[in-house]
DRENLOMI-959385 format. One line per 3 residues: number of its first residue (from 1); their letters; for each residue x, y, z of N, C-alpha, C. Coordinates in nm, 3 decimals, decimal comma, always signed. Example, Ala and Ser with C-alpha at 12.3 -4.5 7.8 and 13.67 -1.06 7.14 Angstrom:
// DRENLOMI-959385
1> as> +1,319:-0,569:+0,780:+1,230:-0,450:+0,780:+1,320:-0,330:+0,780 ~ +1,285:-0,225:+0,708:+1,367:-0,106:+0,714:+1,290:+0,003:+0,787
This chain:
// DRENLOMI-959385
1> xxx> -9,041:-15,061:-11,658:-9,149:-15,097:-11,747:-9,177:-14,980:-11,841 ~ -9,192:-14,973:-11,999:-9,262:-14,918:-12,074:-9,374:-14,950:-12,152 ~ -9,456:-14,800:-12,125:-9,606:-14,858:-12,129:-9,634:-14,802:-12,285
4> xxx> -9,688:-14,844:-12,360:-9,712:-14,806:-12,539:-9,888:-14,718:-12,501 ~ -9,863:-14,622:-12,621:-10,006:-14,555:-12,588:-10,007:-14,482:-12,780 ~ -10,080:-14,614:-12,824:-10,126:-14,497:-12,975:-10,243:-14,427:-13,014
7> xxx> -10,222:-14,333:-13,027:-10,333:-14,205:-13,099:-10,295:-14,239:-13,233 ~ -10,420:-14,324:-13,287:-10,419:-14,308:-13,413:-10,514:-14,272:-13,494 ~ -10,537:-14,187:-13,597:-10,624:-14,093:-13,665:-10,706:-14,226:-13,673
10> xxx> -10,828:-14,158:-13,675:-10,943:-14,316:-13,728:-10,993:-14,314:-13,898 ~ -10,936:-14,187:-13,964:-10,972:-14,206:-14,119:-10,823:-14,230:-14,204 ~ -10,821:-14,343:-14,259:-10,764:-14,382:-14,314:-10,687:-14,292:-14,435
13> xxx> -10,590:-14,292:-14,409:-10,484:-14,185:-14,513:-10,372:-14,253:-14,616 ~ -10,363:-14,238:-14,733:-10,268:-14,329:-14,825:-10,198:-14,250:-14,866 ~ -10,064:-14,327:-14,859:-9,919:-14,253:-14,902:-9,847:-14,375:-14,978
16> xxx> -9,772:-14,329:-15,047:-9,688:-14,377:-15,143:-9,577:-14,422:-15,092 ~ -9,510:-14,552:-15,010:-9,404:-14,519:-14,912:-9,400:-14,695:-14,931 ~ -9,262:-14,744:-14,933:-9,208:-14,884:-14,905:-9,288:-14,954:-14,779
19> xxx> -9,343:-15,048:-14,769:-9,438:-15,097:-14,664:-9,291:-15,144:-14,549 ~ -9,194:-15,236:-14,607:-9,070:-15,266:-14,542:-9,039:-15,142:-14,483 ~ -8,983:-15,086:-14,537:-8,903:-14,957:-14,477:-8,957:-14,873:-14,380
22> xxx> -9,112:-14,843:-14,408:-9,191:-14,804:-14,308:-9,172:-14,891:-14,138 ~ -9,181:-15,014:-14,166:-9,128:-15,118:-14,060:-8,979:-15,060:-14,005 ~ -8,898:-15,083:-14,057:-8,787:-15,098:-14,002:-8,733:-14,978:-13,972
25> xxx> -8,816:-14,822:-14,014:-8,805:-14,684:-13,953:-8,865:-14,719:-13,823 ~ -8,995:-14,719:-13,816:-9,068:-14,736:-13,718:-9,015:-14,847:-13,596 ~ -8,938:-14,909:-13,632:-8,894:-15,025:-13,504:-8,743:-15,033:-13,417
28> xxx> -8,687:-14,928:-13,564:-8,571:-14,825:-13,511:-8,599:-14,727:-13,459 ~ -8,712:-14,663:-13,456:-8,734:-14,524:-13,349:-8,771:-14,579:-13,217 ~ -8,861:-14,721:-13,223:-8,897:-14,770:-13,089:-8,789:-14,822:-13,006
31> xxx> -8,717:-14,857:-13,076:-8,528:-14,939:-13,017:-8,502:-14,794:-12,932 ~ -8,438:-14,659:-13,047:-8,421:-14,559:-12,954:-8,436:-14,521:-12,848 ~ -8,603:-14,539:-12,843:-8,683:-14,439:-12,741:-8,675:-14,564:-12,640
34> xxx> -8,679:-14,689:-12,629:-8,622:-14,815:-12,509:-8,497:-14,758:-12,472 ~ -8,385:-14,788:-12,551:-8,314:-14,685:-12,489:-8,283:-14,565:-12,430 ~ -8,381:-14,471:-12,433:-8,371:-14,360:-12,393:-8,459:-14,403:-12,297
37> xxx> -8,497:-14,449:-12,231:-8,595:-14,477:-12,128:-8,534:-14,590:-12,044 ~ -8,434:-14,646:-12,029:-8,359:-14,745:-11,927:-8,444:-14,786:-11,843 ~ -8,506:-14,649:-11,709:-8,539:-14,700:-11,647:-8,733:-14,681:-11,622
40> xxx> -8,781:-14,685:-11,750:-8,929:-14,692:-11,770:-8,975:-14,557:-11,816 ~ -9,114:-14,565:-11,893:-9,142:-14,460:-11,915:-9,268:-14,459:-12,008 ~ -9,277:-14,379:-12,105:-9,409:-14,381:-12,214:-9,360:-14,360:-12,339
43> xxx> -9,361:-14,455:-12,413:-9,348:-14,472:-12,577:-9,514:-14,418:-12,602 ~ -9,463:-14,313:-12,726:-9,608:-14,311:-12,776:-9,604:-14,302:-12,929 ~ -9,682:-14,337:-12,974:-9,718:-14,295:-13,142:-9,863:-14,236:-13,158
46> xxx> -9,830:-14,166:-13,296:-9,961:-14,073:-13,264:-9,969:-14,045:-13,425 ~ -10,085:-14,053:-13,508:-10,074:-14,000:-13,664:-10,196:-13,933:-13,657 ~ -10,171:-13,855:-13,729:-10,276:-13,744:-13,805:-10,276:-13,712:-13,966
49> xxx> -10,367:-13,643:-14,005:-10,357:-13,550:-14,130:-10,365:-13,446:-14,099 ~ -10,257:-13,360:-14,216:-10,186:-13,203:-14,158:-10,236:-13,170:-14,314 ~ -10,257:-13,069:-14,326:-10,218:-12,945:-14,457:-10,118:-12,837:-14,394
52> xxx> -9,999:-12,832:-14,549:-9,884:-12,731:-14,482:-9,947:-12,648:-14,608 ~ -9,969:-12,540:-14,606:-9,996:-12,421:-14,668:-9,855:-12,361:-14,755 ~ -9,901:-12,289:-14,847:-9,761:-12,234:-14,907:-9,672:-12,150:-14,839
55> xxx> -9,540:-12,173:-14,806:-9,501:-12,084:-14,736:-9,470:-12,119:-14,579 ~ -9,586:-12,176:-14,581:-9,543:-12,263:-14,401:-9,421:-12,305:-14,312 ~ -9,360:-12,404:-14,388:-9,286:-12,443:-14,408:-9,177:-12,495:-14,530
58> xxx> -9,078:-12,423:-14,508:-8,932:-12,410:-14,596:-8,898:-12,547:-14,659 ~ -8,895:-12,657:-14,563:-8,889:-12,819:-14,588:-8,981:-12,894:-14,693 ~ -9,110:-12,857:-14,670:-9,204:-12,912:-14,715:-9,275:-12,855:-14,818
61> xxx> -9,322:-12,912:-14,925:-9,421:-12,812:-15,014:-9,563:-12,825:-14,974 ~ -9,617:-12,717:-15,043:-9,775:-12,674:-14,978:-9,859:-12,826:-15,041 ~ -9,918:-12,864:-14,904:-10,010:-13,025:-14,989:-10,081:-13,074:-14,832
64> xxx> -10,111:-13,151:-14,869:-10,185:-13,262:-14,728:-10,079:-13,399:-14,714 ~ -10,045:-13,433:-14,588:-9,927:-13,476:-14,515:-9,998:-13,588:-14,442 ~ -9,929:-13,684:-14,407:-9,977:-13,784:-14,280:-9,835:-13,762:-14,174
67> xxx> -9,891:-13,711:-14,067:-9,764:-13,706:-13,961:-9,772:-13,804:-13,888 ~ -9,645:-13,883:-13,838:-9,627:-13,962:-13,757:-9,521:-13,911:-13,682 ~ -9,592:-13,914:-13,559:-9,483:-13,912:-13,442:-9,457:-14,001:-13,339
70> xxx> -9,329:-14,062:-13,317:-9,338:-14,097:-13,230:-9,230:-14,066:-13,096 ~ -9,285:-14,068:-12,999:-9,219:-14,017:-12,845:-9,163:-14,047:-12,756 ~ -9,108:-14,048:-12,678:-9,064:-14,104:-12,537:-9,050:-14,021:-12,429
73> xxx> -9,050:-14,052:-12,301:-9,026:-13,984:-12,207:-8,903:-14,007:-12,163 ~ -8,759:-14,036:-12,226:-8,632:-14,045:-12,182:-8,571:-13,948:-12,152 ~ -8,439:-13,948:-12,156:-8,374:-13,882:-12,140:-8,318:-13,749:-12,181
76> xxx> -8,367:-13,774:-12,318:-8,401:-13,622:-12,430:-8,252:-13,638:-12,467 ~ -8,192:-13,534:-12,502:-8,103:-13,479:-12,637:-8,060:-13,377:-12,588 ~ -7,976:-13,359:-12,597:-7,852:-13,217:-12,557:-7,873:-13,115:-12,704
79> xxx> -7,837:-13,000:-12,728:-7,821:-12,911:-12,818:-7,737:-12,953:-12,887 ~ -7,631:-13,055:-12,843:-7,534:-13,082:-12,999:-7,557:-13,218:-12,972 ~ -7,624:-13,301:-12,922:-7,680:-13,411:-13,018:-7,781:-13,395:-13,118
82> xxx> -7,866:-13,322:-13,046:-7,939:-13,313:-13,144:-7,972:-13,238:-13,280 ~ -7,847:-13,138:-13,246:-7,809:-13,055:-13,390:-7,780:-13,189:-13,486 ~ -7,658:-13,289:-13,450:-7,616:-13,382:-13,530:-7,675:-13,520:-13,542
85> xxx> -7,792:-13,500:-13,489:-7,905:-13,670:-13,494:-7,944:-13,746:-13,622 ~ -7,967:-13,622:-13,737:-7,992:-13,696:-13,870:-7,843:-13,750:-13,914 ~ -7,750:-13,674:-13,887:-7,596:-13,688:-13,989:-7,586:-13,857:-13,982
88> xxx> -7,573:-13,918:-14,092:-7,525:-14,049:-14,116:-7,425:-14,089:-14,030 ~ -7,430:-14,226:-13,970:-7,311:-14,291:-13,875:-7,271:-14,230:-13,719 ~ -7,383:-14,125:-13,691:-7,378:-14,053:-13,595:-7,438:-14,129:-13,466
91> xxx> -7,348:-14,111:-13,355:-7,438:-14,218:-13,264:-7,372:-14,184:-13,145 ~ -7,472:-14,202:-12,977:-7,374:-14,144:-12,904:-7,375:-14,285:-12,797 ~ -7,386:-14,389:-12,865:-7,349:-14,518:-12,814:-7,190:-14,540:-12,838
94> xxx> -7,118:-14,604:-12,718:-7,016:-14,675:-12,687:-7,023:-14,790:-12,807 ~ -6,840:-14,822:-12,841:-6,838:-14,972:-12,901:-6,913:-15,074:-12,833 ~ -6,954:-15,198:-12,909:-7,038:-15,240:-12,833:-7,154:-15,251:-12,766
97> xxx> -7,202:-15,112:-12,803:-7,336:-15,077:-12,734:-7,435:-15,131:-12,864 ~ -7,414:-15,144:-12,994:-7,477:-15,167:-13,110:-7,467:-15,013:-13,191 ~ -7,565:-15,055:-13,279:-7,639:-14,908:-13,351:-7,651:-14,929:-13,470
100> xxx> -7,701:-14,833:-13,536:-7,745:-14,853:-13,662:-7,810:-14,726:-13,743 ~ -7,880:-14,746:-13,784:-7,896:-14,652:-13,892:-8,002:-14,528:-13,829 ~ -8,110:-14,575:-13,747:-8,173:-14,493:-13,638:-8,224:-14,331:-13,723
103> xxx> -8,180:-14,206:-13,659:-8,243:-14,088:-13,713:-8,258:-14,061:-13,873 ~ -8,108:-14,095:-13,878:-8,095:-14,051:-14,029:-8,169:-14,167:-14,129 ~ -8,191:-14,263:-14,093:-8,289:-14,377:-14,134:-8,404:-14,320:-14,199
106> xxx> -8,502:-14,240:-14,064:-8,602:-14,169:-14,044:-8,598:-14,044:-14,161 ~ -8,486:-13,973:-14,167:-8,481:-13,874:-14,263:-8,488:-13,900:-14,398 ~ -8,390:-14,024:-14,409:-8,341:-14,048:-14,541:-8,506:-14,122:-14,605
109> xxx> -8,557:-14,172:-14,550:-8,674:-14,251:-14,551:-8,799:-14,152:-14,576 ~ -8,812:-14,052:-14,550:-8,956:-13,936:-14,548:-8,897:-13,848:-14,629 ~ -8,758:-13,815:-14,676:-8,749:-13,740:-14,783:-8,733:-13,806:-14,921
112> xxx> -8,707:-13,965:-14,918:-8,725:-14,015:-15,032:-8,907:-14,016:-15,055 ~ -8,956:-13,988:-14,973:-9,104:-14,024:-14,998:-9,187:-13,864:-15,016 ~ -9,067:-13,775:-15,031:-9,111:-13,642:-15,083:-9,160:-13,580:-14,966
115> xxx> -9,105:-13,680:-14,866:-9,144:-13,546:-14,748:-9,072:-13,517:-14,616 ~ -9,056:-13,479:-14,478:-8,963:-13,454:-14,424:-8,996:-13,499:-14,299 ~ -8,837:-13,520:-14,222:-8,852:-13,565:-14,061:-8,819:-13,433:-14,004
118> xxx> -8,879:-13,433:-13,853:-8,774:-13,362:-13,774:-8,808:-13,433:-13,643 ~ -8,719:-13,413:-13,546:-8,703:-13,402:-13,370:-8,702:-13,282:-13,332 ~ -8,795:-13,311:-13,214:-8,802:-13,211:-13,086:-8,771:-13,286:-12,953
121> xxx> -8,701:-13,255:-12,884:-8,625:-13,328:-12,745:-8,607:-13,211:-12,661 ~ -8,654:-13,266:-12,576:-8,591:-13,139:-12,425:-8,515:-13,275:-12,308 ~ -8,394:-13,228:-12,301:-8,347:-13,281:-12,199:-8,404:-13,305:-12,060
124> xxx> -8,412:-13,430:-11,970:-8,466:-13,491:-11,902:-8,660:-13,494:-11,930 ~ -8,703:-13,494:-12,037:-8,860:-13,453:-12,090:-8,844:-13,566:-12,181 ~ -8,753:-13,574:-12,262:-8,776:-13,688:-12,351:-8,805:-13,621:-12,535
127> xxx> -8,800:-13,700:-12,655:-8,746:-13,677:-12,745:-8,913:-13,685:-12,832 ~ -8,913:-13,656:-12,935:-9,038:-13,655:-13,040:-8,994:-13,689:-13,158 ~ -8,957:-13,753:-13,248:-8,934:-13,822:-13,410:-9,068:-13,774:-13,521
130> xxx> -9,089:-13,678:-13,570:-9,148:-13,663:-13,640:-9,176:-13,681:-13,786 ~ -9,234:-13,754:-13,835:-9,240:-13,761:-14,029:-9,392:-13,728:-14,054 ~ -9,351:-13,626:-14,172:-9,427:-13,590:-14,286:-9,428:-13,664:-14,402
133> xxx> -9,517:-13,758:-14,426:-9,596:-13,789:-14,547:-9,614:-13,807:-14,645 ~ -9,594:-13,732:-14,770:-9,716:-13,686:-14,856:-9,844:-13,778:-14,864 ~ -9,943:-13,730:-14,862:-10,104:-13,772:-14,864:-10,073:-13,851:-15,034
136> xxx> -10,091:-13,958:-15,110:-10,108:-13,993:-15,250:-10,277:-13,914:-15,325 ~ -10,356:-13,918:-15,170:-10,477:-13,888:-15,244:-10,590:-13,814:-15,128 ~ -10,598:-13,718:-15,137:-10,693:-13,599:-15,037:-10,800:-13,611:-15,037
139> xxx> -10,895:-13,674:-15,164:-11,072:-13,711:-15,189:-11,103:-13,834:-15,034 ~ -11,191:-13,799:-15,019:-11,233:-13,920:-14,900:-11,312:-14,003:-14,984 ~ -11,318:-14,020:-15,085:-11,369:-14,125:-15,176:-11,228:-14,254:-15,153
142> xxx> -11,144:-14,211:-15,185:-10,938:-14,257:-15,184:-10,944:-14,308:-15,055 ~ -10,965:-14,250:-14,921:-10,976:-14,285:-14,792:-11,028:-14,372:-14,782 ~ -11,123:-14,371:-14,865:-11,240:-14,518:-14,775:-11,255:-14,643:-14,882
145> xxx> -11,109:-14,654:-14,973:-11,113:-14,765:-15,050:-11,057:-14,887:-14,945 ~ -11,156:-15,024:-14,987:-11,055:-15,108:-14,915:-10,925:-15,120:-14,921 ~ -10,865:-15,199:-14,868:-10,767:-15,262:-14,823:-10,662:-15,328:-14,936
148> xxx> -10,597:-15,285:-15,048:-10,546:-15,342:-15,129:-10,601:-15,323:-15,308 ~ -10,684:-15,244:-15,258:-10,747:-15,159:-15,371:-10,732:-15,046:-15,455 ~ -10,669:-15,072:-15,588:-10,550:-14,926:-15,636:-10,625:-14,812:-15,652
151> xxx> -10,527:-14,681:-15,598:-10,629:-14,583:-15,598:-10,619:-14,472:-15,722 ~ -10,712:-14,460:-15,713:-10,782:-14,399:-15,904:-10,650:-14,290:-15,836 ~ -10,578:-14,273:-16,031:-10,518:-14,173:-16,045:-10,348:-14,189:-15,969
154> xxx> -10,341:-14,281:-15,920:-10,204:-14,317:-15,885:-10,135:-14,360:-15,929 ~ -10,034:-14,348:-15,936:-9,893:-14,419:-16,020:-9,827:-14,482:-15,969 ~ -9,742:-14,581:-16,017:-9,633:-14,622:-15,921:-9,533:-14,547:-15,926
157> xxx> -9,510:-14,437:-16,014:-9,394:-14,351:-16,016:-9,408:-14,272:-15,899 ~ -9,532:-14,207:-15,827:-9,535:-14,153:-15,749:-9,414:-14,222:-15,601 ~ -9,424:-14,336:-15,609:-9,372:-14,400:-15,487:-9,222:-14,432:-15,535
160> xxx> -9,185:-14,425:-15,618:-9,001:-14,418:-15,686:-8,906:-14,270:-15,649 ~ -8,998:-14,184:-15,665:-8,909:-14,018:-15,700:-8,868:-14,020:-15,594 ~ -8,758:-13,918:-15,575:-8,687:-13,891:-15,429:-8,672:-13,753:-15,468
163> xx> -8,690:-13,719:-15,328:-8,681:-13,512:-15,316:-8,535:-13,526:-15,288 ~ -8,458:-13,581:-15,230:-8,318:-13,531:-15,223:-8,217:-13,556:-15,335
């Protein structure tokens, strides 16, 4: 049995990001982490708002971020899987076993959206999928617009550009 447990920030954060694609990252990391968990365990997701400062981090530029992580308690990742987890077509499933697009999905997906993935995994501890964000808008005026309501000062170009 796996049991789901989300921590999710309670103030509402807007990013510029494919609503689809967000789906089908997110339901490919949960496929993973089932798999990495065979025989039961704890899927978790968890979002916040981060500020990376200048300099912080090499990946990311200095701004306000929405992180999503999500976890498992499987089996974790060896040092050279997980060196090679983003690389395209990379997979340590058997013919037959399926697969698909999975980490590098995750990467290719948060750096078109100007911002970055990573994993943390410890063998027999289980694995972490991390994405950074970018925030579209930091005012908590922006936060607390309803539901489908365009937010002052946004573009749709913002949600086209790609950092890679």
């Amino acid at each position: 049995m796996i049991g789901v447990d989300f921590r999710l920030q309670a103030q509402r954060a807007i990013c510029f990001i494919d609503r689809e694609e967000i789906l089908r990252v997110m339901l490919n990391l949960a496929l993973n982490a089932r798999k990495a968990m065979q025989g039961g365990g704890m899927l978790s997701v968890e979002t916040s708002t981060v500020r990376v400062d200048q300099d912080a981090d090499e990946n990311l530029a200095a701004g306000d971020y929405i992180r999503i992580a999500v976890s498992d308690t499987g089996h974790g990742m060896t040092e050279e899987v997980l060196a090679r987890a983003f690389e395209p077509f990379f997979t340590t499933k058997t013919l037959g076993e399926g697969g698909g697009p999975g980490f590098s999905q995750a990467c290719g997906f948060a750096r078109q959206a100007g911002g970055h993935a990573t994993i943390e995994s410890i063998v027999g501890k289980g694995t972490s999928v991390i994405l950074f964000l970018p925030l579209a808008v930091a005012s908590a005026e922006a936060v607390e617009t309803a539901p489908g309501t365009p937010v002052p000062g946004a573009s749709r170009a913002n949600h086209d550009r790609m950092a890679c």
